[in-house]
C-alpha positions in Angstrom: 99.8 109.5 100.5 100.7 108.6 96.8 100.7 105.1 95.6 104.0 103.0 95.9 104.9 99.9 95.3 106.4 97.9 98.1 108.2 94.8 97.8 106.7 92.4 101.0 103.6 94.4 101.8 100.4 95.9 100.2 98.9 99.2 101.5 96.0 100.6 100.4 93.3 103.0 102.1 89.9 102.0 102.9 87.6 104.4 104.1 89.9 106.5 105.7 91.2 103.1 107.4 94.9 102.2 106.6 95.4 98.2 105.6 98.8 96.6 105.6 98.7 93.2 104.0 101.9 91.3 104.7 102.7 89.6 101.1 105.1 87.2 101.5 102.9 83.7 101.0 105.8 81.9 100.1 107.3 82.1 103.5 104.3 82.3 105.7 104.5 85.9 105.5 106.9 86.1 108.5 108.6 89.0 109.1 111.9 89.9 108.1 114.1 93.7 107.6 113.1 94.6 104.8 109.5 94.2 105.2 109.7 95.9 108.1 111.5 99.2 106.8 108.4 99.3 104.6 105.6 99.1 107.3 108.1 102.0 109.2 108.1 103.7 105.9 104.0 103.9 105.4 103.8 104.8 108.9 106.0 107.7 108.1 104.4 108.7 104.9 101.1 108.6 107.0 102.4 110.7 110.0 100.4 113.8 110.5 97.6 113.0 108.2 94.7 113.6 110.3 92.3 111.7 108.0 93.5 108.5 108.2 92.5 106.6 111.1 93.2 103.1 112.5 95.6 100.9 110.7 94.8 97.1 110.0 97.0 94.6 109.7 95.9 91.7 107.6 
């Protein structure tokens, strides 16, 4: 998966382990729309990549 940026989360791999970090500090990083179109979105930029295994949310 190429690198983007996202606005409310931070992905990066790890091992062949996927880690979402929620990034909103300021509001206790509770979860609104737009943050969650972009978990949706690395979920489907992840789909079918067989290398990638268990995703953690942080």
């Amino acid at each position: 998966m190429a690198e983007k940026n996202y606005d409310y989360i931070l992905y990066h791999l790890h091992d062949e382990i996927g880690v979402i970090t929620l990034n909103r500090p300021e509001k206790h990083n509770a979860l609104q729309y737009p943050m969650i179109m972009e978990i949706i979105d690395v979920f489907e930029s992840i789909n079918g990549l067989i290398n990638i295994f268990p995703i953690i949310y942080q």
